[in-house]
Legacy VTK file of the C-alpha trace (Angstrom):
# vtk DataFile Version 3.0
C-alpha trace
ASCII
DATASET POLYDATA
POINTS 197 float
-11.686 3.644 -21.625
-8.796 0.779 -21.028
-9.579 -1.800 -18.963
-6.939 -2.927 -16.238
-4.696 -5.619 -17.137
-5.809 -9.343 -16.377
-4.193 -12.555 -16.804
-5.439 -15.875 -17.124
-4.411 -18.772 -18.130
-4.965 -21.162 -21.225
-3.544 -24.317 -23.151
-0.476 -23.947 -20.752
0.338 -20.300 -21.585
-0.587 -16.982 -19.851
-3.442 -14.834 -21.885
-2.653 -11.245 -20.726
-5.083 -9.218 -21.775
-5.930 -4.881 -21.329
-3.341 -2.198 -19.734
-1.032 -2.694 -17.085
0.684 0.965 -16.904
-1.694 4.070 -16.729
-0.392 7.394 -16.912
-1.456 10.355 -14.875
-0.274 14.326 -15.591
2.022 15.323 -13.276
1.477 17.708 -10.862
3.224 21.035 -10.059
4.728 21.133 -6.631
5.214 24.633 -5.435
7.028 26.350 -3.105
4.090 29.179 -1.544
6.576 30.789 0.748
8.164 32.055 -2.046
5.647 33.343 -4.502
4.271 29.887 -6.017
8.244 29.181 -7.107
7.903 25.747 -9.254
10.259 23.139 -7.137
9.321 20.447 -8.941
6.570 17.775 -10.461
4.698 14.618 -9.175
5.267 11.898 -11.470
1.893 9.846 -10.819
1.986 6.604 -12.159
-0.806 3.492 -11.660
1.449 0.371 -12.544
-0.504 -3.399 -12.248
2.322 -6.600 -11.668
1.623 -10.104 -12.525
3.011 -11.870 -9.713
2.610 -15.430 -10.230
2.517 -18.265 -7.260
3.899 -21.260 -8.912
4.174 -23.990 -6.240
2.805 -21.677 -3.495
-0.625 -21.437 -4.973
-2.225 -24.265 -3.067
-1.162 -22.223 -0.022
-2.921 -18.896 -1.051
-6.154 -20.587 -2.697
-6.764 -22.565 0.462
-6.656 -19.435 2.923
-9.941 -18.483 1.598
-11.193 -21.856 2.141
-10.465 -21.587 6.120
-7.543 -24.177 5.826
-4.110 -23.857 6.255
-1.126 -25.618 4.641
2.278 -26.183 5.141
4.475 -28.396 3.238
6.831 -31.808 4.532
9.781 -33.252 3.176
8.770 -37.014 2.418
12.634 -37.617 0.839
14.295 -41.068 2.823
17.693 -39.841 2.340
17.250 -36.338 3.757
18.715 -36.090 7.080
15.547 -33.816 8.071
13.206 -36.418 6.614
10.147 -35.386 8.065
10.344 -31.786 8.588
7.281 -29.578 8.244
7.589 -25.788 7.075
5.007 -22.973 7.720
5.239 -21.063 6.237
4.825 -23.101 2.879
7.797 -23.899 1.327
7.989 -25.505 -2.413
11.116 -27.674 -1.532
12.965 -28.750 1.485
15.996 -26.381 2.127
18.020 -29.635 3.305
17.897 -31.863 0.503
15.998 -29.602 -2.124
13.778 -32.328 -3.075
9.983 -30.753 -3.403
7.771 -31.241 -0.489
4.842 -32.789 0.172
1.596 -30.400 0.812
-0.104 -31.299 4.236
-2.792 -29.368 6.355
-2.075 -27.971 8.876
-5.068 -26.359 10.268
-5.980 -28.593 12.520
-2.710 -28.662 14.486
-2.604 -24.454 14.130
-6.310 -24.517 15.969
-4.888 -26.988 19.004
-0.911 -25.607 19.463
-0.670 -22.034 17.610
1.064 -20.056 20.374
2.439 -16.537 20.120
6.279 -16.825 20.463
7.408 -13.344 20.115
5.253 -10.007 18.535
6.116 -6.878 17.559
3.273 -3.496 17.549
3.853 -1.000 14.780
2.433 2.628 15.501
3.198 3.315 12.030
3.267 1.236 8.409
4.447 1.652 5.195
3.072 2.081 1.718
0.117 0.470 0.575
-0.403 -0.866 3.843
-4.697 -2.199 4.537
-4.468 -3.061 7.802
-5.587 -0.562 10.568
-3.011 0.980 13.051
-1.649 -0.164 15.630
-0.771 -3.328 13.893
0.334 -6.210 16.332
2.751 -8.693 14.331
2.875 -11.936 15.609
5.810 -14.936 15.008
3.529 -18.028 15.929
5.054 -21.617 16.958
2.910 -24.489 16.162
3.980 -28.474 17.732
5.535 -30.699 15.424
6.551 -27.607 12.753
10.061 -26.942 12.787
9.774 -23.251 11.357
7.683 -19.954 13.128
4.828 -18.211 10.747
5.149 -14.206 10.977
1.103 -13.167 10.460
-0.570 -10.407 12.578
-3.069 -10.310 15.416
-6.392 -8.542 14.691
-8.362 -8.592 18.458
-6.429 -8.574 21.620
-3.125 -7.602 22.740
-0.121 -10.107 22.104
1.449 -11.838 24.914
4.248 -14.155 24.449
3.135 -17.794 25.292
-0.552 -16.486 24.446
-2.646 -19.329 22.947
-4.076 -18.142 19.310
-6.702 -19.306 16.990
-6.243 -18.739 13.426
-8.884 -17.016 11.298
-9.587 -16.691 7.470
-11.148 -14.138 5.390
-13.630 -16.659 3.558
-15.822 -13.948 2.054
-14.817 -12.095 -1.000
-10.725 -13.561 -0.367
-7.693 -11.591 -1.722
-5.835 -14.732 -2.176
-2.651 -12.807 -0.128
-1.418 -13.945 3.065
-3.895 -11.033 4.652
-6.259 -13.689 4.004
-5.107 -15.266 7.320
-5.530 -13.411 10.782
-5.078 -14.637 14.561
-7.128 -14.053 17.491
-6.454 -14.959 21.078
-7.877 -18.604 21.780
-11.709 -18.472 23.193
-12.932 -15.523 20.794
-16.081 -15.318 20.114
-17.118 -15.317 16.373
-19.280 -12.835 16.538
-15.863 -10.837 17.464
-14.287 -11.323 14.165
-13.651 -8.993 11.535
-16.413 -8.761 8.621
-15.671 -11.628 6.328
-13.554 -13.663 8.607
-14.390 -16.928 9.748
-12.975 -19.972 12.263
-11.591 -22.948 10.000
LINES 1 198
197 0 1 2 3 4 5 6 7 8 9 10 11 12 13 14 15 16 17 18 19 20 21 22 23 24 25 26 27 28 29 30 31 32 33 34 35 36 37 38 39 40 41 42 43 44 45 46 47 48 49 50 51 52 53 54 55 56 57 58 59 60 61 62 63 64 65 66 67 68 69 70 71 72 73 74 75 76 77 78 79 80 81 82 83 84 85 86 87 88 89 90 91 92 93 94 95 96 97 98 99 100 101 102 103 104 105 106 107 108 109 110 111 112 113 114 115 116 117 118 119 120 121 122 123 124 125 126 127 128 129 130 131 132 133 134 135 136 137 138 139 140 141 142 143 144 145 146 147 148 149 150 151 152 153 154 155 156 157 158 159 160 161 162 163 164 165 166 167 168 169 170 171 172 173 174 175 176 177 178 179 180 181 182 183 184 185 186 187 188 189 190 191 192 193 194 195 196
């Protein structure tokens, strides 16, 4: 039996190690209305990517430690010295000089506000999160961009005051590590493995 492909890293290089592509028979696809008339195949195939983080991985690792971070451009001769992203951004899009890592968790749990939404009936592939999702874009003071997460209890109102929420038990180190809920939830409320910062 193959074992699914990991990576890890070592000595500064990355140690990939078991399969990444698994191959499943196809499958007939038949027409029945017309006597089991072949039409065509399914061409199952299990694929694992390596996507790598880079500069973004403080961002992701943190989620599962209830914070959040965002980054600032600390460069004196940017014009937009001063400017904090959140979502996380590597390097300021002004000046491209890299920015500085701050958190930002404390200022999401006091000024997070919902500043427009969006509810999706229906998702696309490989989507985990249950149906109806509610999308939120979420303003924070003193941040100069608007974070695009999703709300997990409540319905969205624009202006609505939110609280964020991280999935601190067993993490997937993805950006569904980080939920909302309206502002005076109750923890008890949360999802299984969530948790206030």
């Amino acid at each position: 039996m193959s074992v699914f492909g990991q990576v890890k890293v070592k000595d500064g290089k990355y140690k990939i190690k078991g399969d990444f592509h698994h191959i499943t028979p196809n499958v007939p696809i038949r027409n029945e209305d017309e006597g089991w008339r072949l039409m065509g195949v399914t061409n199952p195939r299990d694929m694992t990517y390596i996507h790598m983080y880079g500069g973004e991985a403080v961002f992701f690792e943190n989620l599962g430690r209830a914070r959040l971070h965002g980054s600032r451009c600390d460069n004196p001769d940017c014009e937009t010295k001063g400017s904090v992203y959140l979502p996380f951004r590597i390097h300021c899009p002004d000046c491209l000089s890299r920015n500085t890592v701050v958190d930002l968790t404390d200022v999401a749990r006091k000024t997070a506000t919902i500043h427009t939404f969006m509810v999706c009936e229906r998702s696309g592939a490989f989507n985990t999160l249950d149906t109806p999702i509610k999308f939120i874009n979420i303003e924070f003071e003193g941040v100069v961009t608007i974070l695009m997460s999703y709300l997990c209890i409540g319905e969205p109102k624009i202006g609505m005051r939110v609280t964020p929420i991280f999935r601190t038990v067993n993490p997937t180190y993805t950006i569904l590590d980080l939920s909302w809920v309206p502002e005076g939830t109750d923890e008890k409320d949360l999802p299984q493995g969530f948790t206030f910062a």
